[in-house]
C-alpha positions as CSV (number, residue, x, y, z in Angstrom):
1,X,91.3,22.9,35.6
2,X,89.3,25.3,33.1
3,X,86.6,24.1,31.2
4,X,86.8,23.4,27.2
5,X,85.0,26.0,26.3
6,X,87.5,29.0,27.7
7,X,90.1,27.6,25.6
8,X,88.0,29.3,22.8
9,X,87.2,32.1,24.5
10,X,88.6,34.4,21.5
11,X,85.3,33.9,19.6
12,X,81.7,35.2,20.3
13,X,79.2,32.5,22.3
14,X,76.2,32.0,20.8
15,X,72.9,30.6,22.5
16,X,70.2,28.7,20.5
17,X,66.5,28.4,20.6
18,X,64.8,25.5,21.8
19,X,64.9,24.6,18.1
20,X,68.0,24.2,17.2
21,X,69.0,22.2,20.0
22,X,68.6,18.6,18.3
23,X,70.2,20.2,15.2
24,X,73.8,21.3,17.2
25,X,73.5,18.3,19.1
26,X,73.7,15.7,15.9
27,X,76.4,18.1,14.5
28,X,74.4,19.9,11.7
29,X,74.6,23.4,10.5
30,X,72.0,25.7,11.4
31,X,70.4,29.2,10.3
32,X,71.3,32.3,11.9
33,X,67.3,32.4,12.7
34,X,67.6,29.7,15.2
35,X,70.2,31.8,17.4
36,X,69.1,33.3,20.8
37,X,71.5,35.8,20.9
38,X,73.2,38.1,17.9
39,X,76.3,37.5,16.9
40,X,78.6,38.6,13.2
41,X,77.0,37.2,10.5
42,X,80.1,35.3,9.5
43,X,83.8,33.8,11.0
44,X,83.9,31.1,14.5
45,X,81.4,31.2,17.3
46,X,81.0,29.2,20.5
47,X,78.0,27.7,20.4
48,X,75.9,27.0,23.4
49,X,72.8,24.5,23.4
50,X,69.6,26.5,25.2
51,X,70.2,25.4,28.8
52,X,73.5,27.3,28.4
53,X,76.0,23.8,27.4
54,X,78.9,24.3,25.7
55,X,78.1,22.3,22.2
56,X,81.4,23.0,19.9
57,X,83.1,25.6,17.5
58,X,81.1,26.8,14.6
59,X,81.6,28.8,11.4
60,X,79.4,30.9,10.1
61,X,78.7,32.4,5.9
62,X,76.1,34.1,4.8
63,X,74.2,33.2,7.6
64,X,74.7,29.5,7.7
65,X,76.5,28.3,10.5
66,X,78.7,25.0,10.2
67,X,80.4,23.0,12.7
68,X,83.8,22.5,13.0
69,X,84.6,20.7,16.1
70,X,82.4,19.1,18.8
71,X,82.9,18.8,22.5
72,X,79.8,16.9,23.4
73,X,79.8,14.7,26.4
């Protein structure tokens, strides 16, 4: 058994500030600003809430990053 989010493991993870968290975790985009770590500036990411859990697949433009599937338990 692997988890979900090594299925995806092709993309870049991404952890977010304290700040973002309520924003990933209703499914909204978010600003690159609210990103602990660096990542491209555009295509898929992992995203990872602040205490390190896997949140869903996001895409990112122009610095906007927008969800495309959620894995929230």
């Amino acid at each position: 058994i692997r988890p979900v989010d090594q299925m995806f493991d092709q993309y870049p993870a991404v952890r977010m500030l304290e700040g973002g968290d309520r924003l990933v975790h209703n499914g909204n985009p978010f600003a690159r600003e609210l990103m602990e770590t660096d990542s491209p500036s555009g295509g898929r990411v992992r995203v990872y809430d602040s205490q390190g859990k896997f949140v869903g697949i996001y895409s990112g433009e122009n610095g906007l990053y927008r969800p495309v599937k959620m894995f929230l338990s």
